[in-house]
C-alpha positions as CSV (number, residue, x, y, z in Angstrom):
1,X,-0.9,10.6,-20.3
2,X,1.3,13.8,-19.2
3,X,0.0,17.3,-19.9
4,X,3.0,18.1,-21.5
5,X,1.8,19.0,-24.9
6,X,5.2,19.5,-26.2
7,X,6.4,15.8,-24.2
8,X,7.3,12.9,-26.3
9,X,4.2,10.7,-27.3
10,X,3.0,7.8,-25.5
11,X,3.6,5.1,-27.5
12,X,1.6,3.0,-25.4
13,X,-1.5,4.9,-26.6
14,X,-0.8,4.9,-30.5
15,X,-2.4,2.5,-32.9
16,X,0.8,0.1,-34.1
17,X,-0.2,0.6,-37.6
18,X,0.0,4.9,-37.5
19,X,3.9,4.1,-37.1
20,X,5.1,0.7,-37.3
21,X,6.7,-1.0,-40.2
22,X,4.9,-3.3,-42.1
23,X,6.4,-7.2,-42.6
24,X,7.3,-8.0,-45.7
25,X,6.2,-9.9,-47.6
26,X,1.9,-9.9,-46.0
27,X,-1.3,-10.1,-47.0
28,X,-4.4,-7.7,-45.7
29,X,-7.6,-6.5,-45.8
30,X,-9.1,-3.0,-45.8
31,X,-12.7,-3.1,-44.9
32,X,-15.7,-0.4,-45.0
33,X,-17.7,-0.2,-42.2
34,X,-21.6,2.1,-42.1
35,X,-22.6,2.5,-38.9
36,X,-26.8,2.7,-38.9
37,X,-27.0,2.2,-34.9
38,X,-24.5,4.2,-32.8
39,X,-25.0,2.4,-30.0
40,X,-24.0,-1.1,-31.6
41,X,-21.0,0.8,-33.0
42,X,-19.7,1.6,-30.3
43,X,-20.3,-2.0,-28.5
44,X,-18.0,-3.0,-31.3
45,X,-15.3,-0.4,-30.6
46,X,-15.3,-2.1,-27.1
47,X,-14.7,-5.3,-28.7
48,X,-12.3,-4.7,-31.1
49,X,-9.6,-2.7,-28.5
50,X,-8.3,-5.7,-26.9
51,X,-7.3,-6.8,-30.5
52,X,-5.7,-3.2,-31.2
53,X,-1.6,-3.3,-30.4
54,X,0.2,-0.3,-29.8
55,X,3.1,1.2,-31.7
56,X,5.2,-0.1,-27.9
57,X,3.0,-3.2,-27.5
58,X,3.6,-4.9,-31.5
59,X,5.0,-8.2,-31.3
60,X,7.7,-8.5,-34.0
61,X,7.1,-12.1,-34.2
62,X,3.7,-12.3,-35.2
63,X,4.3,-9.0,-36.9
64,X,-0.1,-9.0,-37.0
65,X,-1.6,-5.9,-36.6
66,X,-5.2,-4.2,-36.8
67,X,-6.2,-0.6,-37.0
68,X,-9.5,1.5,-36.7
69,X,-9.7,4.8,-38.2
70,X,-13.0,7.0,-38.9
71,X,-14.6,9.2,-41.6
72,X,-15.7,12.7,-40.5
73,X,-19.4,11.0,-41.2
74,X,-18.1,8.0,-39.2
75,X,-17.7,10.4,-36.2
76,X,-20.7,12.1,-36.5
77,X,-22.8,8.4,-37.2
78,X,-21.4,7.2,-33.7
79,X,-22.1,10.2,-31.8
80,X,-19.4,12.2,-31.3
81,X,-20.7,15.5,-30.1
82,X,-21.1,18.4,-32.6
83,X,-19.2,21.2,-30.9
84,X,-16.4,18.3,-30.9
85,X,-16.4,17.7,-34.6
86,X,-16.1,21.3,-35.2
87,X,-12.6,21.5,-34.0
88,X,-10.9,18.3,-36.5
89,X,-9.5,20.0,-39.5
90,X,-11.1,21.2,-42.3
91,X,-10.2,19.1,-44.9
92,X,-11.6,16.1,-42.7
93,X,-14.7,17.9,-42.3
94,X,-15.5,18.1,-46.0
95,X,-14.1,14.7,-47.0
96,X,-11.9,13.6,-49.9
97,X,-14.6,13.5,-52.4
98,X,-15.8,17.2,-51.8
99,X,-11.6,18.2,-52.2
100,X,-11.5,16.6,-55.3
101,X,-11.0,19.0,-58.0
102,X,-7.9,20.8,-55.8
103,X,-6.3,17.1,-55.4
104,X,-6.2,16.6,-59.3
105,X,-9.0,13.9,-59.2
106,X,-10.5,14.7,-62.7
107,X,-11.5,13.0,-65.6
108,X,-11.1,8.8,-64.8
109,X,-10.7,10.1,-61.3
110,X,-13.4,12.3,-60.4
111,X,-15.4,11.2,-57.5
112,X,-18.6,11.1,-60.5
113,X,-16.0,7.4,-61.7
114,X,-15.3,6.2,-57.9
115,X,-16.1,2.9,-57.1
116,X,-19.1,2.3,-54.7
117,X,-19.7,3.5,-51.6
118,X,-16.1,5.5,-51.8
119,X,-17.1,9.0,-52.0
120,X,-20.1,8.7,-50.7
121,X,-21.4,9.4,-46.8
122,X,-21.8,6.2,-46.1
123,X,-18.3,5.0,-45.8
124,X,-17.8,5.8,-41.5
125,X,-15.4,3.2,-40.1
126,X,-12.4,1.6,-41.8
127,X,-10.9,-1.6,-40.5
128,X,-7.3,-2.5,-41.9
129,X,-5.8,-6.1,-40.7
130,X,-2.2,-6.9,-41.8
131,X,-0.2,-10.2,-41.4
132,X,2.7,-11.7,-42.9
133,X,0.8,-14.4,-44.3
134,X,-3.0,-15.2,-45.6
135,X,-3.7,-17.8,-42.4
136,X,-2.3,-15.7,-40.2
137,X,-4.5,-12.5,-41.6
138,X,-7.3,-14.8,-41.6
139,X,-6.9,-15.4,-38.1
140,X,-6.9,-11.8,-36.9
141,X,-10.0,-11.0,-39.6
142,X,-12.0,-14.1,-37.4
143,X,-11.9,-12.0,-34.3
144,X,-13.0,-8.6,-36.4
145,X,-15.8,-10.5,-37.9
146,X,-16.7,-12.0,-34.3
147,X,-16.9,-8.5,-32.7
148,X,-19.2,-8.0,-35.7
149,X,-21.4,-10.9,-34.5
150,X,-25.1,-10.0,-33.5
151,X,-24.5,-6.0,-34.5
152,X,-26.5,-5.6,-37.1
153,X,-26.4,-1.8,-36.5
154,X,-23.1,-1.7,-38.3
155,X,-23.1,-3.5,-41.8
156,X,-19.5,-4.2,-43.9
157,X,-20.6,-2.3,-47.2
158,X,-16.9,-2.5,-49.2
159,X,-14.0,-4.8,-49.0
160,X,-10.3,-4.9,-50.6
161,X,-7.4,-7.4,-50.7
162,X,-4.5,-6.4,-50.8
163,X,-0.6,-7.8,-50.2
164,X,3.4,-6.8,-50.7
165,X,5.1,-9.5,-52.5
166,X,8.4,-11.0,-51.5
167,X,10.0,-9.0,-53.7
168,X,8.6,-5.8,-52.5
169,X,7.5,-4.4,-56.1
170,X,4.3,-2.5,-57.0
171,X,2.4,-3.1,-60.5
172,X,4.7,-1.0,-61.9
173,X,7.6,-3.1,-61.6
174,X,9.7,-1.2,-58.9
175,X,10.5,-1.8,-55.3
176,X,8.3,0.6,-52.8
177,X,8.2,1.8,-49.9
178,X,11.6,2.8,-49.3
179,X,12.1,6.2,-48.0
180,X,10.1,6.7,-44.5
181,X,10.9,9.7,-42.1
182,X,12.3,8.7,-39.3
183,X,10.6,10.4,-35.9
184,X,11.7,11.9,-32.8
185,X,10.6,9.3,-29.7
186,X,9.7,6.4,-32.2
187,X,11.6,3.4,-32.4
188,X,11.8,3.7,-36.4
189,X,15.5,3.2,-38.0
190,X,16.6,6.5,-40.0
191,X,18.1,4.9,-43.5
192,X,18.9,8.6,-44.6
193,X,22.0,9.2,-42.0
194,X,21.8,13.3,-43.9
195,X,18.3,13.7,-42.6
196,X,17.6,14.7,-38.9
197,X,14.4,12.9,-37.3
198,X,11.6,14.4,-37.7
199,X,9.4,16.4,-34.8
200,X,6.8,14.2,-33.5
201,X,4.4,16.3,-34.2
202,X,4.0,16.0,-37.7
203,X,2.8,12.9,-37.3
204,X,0.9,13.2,-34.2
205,X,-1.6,15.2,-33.2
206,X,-0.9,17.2,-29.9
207,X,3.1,17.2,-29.7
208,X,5.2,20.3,-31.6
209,X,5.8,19.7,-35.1
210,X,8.8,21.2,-37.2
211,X,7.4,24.9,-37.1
212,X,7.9,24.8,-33.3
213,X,4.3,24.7,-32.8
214,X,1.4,22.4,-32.0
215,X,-1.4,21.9,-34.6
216,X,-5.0,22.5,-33.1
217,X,-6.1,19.0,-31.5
218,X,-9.7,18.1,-31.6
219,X,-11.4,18.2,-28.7
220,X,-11.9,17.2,-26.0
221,X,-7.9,16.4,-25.6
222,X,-8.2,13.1,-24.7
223,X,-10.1,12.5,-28.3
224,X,-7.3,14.2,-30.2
225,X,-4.1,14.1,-28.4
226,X,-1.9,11.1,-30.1
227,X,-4.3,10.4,-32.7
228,X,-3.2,11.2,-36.6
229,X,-5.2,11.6,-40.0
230,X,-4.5,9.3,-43.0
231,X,-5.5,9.7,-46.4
232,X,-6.6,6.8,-47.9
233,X,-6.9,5.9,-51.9
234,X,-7.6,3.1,-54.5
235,X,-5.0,3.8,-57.2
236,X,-6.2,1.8,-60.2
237,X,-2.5,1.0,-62.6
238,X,-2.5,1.2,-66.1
239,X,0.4,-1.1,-66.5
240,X,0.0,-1.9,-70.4
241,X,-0.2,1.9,-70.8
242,X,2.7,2.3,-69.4
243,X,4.9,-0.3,-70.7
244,X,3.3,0.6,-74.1
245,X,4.6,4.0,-73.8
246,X,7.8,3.7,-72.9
247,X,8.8,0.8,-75.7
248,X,7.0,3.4,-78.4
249,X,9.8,5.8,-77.4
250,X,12.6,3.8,-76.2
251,X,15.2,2.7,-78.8
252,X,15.6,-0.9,-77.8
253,X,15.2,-2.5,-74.1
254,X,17.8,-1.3,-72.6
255,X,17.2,2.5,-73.3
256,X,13.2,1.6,-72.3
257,X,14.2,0.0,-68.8
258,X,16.6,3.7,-68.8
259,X,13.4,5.6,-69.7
260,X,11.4,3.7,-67.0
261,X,14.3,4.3,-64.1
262,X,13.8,8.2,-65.4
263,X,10.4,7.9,-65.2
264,X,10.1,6.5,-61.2
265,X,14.0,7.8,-60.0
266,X,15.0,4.3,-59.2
267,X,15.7,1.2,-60.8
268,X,13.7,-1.9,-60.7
269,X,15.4,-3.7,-57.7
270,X,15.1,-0.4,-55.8
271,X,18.6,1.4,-56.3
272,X,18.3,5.4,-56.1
273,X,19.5,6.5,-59.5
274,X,21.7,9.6,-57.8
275,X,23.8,6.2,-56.4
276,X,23.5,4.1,-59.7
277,X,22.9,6.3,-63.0
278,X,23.2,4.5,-65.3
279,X,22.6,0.6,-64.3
280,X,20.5,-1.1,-62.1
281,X,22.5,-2.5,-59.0
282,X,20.3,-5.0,-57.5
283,X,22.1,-6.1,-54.4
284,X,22.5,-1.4,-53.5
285,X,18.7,-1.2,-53.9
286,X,18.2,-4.4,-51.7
287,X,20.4,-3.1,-48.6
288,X,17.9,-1.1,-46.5
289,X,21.3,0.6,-45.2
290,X,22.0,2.1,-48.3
291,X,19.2,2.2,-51.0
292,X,17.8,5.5,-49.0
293,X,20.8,7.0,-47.6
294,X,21.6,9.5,-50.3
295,X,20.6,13.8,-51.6
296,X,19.8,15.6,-54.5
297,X,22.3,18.5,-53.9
298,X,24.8,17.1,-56.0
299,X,23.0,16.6,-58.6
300,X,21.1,20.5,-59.2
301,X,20.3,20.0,-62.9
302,X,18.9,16.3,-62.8
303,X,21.3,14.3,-64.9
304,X,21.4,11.8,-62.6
305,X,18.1,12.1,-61.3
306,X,15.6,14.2,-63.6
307,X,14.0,16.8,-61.4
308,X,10.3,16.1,-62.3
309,X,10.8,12.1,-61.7
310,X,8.3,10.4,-59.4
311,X,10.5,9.3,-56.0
312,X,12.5,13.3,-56.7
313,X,8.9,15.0,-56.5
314,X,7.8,13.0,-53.9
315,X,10.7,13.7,-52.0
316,X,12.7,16.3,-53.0
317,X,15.2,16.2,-49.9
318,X,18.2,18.6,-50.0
319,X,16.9,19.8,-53.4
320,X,16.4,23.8,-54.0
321,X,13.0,24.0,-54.9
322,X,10.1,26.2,-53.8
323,X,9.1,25.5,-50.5
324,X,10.7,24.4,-47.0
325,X,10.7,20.0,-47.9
326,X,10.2,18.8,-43.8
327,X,6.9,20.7,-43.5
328,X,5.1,18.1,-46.6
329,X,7.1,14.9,-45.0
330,X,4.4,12.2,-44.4
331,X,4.4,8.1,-44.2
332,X,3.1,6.3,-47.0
333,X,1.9,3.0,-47.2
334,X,1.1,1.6,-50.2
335,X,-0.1,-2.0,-50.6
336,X,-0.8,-3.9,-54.0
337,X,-4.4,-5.2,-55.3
338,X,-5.0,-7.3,-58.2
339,X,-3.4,-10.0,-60.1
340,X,0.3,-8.3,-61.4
341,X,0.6,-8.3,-65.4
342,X,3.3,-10.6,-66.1
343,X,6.2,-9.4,-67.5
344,X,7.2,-8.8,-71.1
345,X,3.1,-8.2,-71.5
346,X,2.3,-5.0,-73.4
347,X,-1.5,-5.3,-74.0
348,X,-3.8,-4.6,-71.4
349,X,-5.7,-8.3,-70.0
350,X,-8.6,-6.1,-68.4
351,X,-7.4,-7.2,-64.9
352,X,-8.5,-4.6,-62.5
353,X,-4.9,-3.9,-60.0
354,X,-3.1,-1.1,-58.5
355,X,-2.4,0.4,-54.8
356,X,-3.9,0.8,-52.0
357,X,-2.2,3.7,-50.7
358,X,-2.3,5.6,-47.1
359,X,-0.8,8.9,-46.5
360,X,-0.1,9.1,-42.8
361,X,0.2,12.8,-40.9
362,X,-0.9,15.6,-38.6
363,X,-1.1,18.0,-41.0
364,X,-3.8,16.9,-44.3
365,X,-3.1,20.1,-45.6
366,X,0.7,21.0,-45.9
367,X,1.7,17.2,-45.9
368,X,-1.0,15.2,-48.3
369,X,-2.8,18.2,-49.9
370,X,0.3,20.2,-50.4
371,X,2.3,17.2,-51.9
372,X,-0.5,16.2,-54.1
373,X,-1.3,19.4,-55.6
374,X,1.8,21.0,-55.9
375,X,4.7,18.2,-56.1
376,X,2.3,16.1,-58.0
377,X,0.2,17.9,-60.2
378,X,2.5,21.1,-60.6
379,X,5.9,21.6,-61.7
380,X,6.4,25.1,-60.6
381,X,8.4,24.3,-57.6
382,X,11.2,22.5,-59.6
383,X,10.8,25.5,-62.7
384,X,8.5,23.6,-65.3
385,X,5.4,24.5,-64.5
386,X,3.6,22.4,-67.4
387,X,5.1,19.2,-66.2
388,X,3.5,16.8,-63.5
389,X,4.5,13.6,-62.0
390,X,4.8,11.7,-65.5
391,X,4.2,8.2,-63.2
392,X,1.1,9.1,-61.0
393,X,0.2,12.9,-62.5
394,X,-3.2,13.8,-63.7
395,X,-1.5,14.1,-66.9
396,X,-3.6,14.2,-69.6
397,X,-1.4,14.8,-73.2
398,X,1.7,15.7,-70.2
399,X,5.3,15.8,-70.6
400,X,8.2,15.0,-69.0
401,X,11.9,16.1,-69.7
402,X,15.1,13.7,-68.7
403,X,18.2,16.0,-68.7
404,X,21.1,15.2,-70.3
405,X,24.4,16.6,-72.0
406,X,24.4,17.6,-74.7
407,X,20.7,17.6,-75.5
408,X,17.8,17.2,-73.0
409,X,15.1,14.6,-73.7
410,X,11.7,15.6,-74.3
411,X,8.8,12.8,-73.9
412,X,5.0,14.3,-75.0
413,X,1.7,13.1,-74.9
414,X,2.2,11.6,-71.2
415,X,-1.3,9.9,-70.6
416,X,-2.7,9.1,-66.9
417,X,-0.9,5.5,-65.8
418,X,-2.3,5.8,-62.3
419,X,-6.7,6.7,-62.0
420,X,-7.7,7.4,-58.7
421,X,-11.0,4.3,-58.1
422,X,-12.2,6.1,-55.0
423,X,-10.7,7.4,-51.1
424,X,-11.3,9.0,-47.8
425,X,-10.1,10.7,-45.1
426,X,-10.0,8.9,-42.1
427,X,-8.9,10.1,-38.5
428,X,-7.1,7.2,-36.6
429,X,-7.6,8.1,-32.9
430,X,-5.2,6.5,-30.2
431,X,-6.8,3.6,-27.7
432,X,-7.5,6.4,-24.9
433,X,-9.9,7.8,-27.7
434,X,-11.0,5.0,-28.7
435,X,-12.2,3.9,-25.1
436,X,-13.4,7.6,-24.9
437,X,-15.7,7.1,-28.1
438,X,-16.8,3.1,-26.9
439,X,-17.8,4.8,-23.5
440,X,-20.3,7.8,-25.3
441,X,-23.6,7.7,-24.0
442,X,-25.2,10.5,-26.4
């Protein structure tokens, strides 16, 4: 790869999954790997990278894709040499679990309440597999478990399934995973023609980011240049909760499904609420040309879009707030577990579901860190310090106001609808790393 640190990536060398859309509708698997024999782990590194497409070499037809990323542990467990580790990041050094308190993971969410083995030092290597449909995951998850064949150094200690219905809607009810950056040198369309691209940078490690600079790259280069960190998380829903909630306060079903649009900043179908205020427009939140292509400018006092609502906080776009919005830009990929509560339910059926959720970026700090602590668990930045994300907040007794003329709304005792079952950091390195880490001989 060119020398050029400030060059635009090689997209030949990134792992398709760090940047490429994912299908819709699919099914997938995240899979925990502990590594007890580095020797055999790194046998199945070899394996596995003829299986691994790049972010250039996806086919869009199959639209299958599989991803390796490590733990800071993982790392260490298949011998990546100590003066190397020093130089990832901090917050990968220590882990999720030991950042728990500063991410708002308390209560139902401290690592003390995580499902088994998250958390713990045993979780090193994380396998994701993606496909548009089951026999088509099954197909790419038969190779995986092949390349696991006779390596009994490295044993499969967790698994989830996971999938994105047709209709694109999480437990909650609502369309995700609309809103993406768009990056300089990556073939991703930009479906918010008021924002610029994005320096490569803040998704990769080794190019310059939107500061002008380049973050430190572990080393050696070849080990850090074009590889990314993602922070991954089992979001357990409390759907009755939040249903319940919303219908205690809500003076018949139209003002609840208002209340709920408040509560997320879009309507069900996906339509942005600074577009549509005051209806759902199902056929605006389905066109991928328009549901995202829209700012917050207009609209300084939230009375089309509350300021502390969950899609404003996350992304707070041309919004005066505290802080400079491009530095905490980061993918997120969230993916549904779990069996959905049927609609017009309001009484919890004990059903464990949620998100699987993966924060992409360069940067753990300012991007997942920052965003989590601040934009989620803090209302400082938008003026109401009290107040967090009233959808996924550590709110415990919270609040949440909803603007309006001539008397604001004031919602209390917010409970948590979203506890935290577990996550990790994981670093995804590019395929030169990964033939870099297969070809160790420590």
């Amino acid at each position: 790869m060119s020398t050029d640190h400030g060059s635009v990536p090689n997209l030949a060398d990134v792992q398709a999954a760090v940047l490429q859309p994912r299908p819709t509708p699919y099914a997938g698997t995240y899979l925990a790997l502990r590594i007890d024999d580095r020797r055999q782990a790194r046998a199945l590194v070899q394996r596995m990278l003829p299986m691994l497409d790049s972010v250039a070499s996806f086919d869009a037809e199959r639209q299958v894709s599989l991803a390796i990323g490590f733990s800071f542990e993982g790392l260490r467990a298949i011998g990546v040499p100590e003066d190397s580790l020093a130089t990832f990041s901090p917050e990968f050094q220590q882990g999720m679990a030991a950042r728990a308190a500063e991410l708002g993971d308390v209560g139902d969410s401290s690592p003390a309440n995580w499902e088994g083995p998250l958390g713990s030092k045993d979780v090193h290597l994380m396998l994701v597999g993606l496909a548009p449909d089951a026999p088509r995951l099954e197909a790419i998850l038969l190779l995986a478990r092949d390349a696991l064949r006779d390596l009994p150094g490295v044993a499969t200690i967790w698994q989830q399934e996971v999938f994105a219905a047709p209709n694109e809607r999480e437990p909650f009810g609502f369309k995700d995973g609309i809103g993406q950056p768009a990056i300089e040198g990556a073939a991703i369309p930009c479906t918010n023609s008021r924002e610029e691209r994005l320096k490569a940078g803040e998704f990769l490690l080794g190019f310059e980011d939107e500061t002008g600079s380049i973050a430190a790259v572990p080393q050696p280069d070849i080990l850090g240049r074009g590889g990314t960190y993602a922070a991954f998380r089992k979001l357990h829903t409390r759907v009755a909760d939040f249903r319940q909630y919303l219908r205690d306060r809500a003076a018949d079903r139209a003002d609840e499904e208002l209340l709920a649009a408040k509560v997320v900043g879009r309507w069900p179908s996906g339509a942005p609420l600074p577009l549509s205020p005051d209806r759902d427009d199902p056929e605006l939140g389905a066109d991928p040309h328009r549901n995202n292509d829209f700012q917050y400018g207009d609209d300084p006092r939230g009375l089309k879009c509350p300021l502390g609502s969950h899609a404003r906080r996350m992304n707070p776009r041309d919004a005066i707030i505290t802080g400079e919005v491009r530095l905490h830009r980061m993918i997120r990929r969230g993916t549904n577990y779990g069996p959905p509560l049927p609609q017009g339910v309001y009484e919890d059926d004990g059903a464990d579901r949620g998100i699987v959720f993966a924060f992409i970026g360069a940067h753990l700090a300012r991007q997942f860190e920052f965003v989590q602590a601040q934009w989620v668990n803090d209302g400082k930045f938008i003026g109401v310090p009290v107040e967090k994300d009233p959808l996924v907040g550590a709110n415990d007794d919270g609040q949440f106001t909803v603007p309006r003329t001539p008397i604001r709304r004031r919602f209390q005792g917010l409970p948590p609808f979203v506890v935290n079952r577990g996550g990790e950091y994981c670093f995804l390195p590019s395929l030169s790393a990964l033939r870099w880490i297969a070809d160790l001989d420590t």
